[in-house]
N, C-alpha and C positions, 0 to 999 in steps of 0.2 A: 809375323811377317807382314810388311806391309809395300802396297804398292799404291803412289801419288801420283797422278796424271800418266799413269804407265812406267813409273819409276821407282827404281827398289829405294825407298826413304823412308824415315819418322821426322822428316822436319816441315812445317807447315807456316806459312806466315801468319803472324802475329796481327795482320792486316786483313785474316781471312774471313769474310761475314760468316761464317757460319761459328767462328767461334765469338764475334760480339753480337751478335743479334740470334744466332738460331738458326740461321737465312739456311734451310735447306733440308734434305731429307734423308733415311739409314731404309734401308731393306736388311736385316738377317734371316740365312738361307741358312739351312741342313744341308751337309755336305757326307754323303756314305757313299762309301766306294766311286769313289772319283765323281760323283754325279750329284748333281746340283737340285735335291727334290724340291718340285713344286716350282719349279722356273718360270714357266710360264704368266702363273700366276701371281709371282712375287714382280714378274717385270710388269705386267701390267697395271700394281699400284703404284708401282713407281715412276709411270706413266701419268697414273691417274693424279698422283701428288705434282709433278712436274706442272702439267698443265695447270691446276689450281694454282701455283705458285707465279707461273708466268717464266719457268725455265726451259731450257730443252734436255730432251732426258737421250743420254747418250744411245745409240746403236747397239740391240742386244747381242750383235755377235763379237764388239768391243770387246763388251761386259764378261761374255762370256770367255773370249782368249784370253784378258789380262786374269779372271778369277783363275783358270786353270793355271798359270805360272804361280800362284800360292796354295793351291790345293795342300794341306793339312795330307801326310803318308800317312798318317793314323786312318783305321777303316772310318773314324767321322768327326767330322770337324764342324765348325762354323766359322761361314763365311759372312762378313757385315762390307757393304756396300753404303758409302755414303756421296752424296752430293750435295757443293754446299754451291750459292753464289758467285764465289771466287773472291779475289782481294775488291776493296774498296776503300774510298776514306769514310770519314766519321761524319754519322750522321744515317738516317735511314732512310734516305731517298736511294731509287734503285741506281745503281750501276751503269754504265753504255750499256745498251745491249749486245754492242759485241764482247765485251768482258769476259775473258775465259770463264769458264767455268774450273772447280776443283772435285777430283774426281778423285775419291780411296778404297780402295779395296785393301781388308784386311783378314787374314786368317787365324784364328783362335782355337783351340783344342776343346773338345768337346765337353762339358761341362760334366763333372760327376754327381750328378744328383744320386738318389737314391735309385738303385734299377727295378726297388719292388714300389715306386712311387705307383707306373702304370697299369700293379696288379693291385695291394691294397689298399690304395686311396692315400691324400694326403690330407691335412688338417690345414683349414684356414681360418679368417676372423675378418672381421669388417673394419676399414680406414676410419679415420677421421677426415682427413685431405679429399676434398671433392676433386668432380672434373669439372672446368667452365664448359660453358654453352659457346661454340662456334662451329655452326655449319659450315663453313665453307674449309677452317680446317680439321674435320670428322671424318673418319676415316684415313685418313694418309699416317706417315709415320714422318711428322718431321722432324727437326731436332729437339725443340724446346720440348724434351722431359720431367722439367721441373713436376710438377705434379705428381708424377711413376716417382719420384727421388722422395717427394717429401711422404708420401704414403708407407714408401718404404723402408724409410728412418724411423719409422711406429713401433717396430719392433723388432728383438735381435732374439727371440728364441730361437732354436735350429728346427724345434718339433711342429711353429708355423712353416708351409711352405709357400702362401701365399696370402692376399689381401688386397680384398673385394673392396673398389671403387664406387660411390655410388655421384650422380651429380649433384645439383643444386636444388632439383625436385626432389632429393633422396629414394630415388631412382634407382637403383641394380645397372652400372653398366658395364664392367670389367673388370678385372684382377689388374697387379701393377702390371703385368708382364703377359696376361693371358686374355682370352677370351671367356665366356662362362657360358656353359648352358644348364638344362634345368629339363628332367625329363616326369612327366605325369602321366599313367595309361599310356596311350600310346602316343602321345604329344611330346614335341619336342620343342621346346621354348629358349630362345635366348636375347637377350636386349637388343633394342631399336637404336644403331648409333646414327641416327643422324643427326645428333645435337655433339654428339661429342664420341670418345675415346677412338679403337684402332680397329677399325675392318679386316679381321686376320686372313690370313692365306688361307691355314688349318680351318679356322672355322666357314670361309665359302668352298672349301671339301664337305666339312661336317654336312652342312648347306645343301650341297650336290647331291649326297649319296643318301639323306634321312629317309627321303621317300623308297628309293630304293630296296632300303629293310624294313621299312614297314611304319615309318614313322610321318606325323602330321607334322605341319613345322609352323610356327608359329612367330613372328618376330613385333616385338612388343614392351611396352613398359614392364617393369619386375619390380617388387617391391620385396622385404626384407621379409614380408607373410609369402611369398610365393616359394621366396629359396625354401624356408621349414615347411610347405608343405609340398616338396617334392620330394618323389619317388628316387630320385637317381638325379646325380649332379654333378658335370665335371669341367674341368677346365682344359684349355689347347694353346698351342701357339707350335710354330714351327721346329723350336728346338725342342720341348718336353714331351711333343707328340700330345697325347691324351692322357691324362691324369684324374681320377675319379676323384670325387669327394667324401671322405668318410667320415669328417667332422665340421662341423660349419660352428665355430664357437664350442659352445656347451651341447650342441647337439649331434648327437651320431647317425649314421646315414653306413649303408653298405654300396660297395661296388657292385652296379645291376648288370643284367645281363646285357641293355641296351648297350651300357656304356664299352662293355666287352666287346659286343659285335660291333660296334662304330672303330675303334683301335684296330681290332683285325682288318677291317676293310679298308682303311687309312695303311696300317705297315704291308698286306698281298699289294694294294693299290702302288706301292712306292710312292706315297705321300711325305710320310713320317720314318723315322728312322727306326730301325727295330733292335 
């Protein structure tokens, strides 16, 4: 189900920058029991994206009336929010500024992955496809994916369930779809994005609550020797919730207790979906 500038449609112009250039940005939300987790915090990077791009980011309580007219009746769905520039002609000078904007909201049925992904771990493997170096779009979620697409054309096993990004310093900065962390004693380490990849929602929870249960936090470069010699290691994003690591290539790893306690606080919290 979709809804375009507050209209039940799938038709988009052909003229739209965001389908020839990229020109714009996606939020996807967890949607369990009619209630949109982590809202606050997903409106706020799309906020934070706006403003780097030089757009204006619609009114959360828009955002919020048009999502509930596709609320998914399944106990949980995802919801994907896009904003792109709006129509234009050719060429990549911007727009008027008063130029509408193209506003979508769409509803999707909740992905079945594996349900024992979040108790016994999944197995990953490292990319070839870097991330480029761009501060200024690090962090936000805009369109151009290229990079998440080509990483993840690497491989079509089912028994991968992800695949670790690294940059152009061959650096640790993401999974195609996730964030990563990395836990030692009682430190909890996860990549430095501000050269590149996606500031997750899930992982400034992760972020919030470390200290909380007893963990150091650490935000920093990661190298291919830090993931093997961690204790516990898992991956987030808003739809999977928290997913451990139990194989990183040829090496085995068990689901720790950290990673355990971080999940439960994340689904009592109504962060993540359970």
């Amino acid at each position: 189900m979709f809804l375009i500038n507050g209209q039940f449609s799938e038709s988009l112009s052909v003229q739209d920058r965001g389908l020839h250039y990229g020109d714009g940005l996606f939020e996807p939300l967890a949607v369990q029991q009619q209630q949109l987790l982590c809202w606050d915090k997903h409106y706020d990077r799309l906020k934070t994206g706006c403003f780097r791009l030089g757009m204006e980011c619609p009114p959360a309580d828009l955002l919020m009336s048009e999502a509930a007219q596709i609320y998914a009746q399944a106990d949980c769905s995802v919801l994907k929010i896009i904003l792109t520039r709006g129509q234009g002609s050719r060429g990549y000078r911007l727009p008027d500024k008063h130029n509408p904007q193209t506003r979508i909201l769409a509803s999707y049925p909740w992905p079945d992955f594996p349900a024992n992904n979040s108790v016994t771990g999944v197995t990953v493997r490292f990319c070839k496809t870097q991330l480029g170096y761009n501060p200024q779009l690090a962090g936000i979620k805009h369109l151009n994916r290229l990079e998440q697409v080509l990483a993840r054309s690497e491989w079509d096993d089912p028994g991968i369930a992800e695949g670790l990004m690294r940059d152009t310093h061959n650096c640790i900065i993401e999974g195609t779809m996730s964030n990563l962390f990395i836990i030692r004693g009682n430190q909890l380490l996860t990549p430095d994005l501000t050269g590149c990849g996606i500031a997750g929602t899930i992982r400034e929870c992760v972020l919030d609550l470390a200290e909380n249960v007893g963990l150091q936090v650490t935000i920093t470069a990661l190298t291919d020797a830090d993931l093997y010699a961690a204790d516990e290691m898992f991956l987030c994003n808003s739809v999977i919730g928290i997913w451990p690591v139990c194989q990183l290539e040829q090496h085995a790893l068990s689901p720790g207790p950290w990673s355990i306690k971080i999940r439960d606080k994340l689904i009592h919290g109504k962060m993540i979906a359970q």
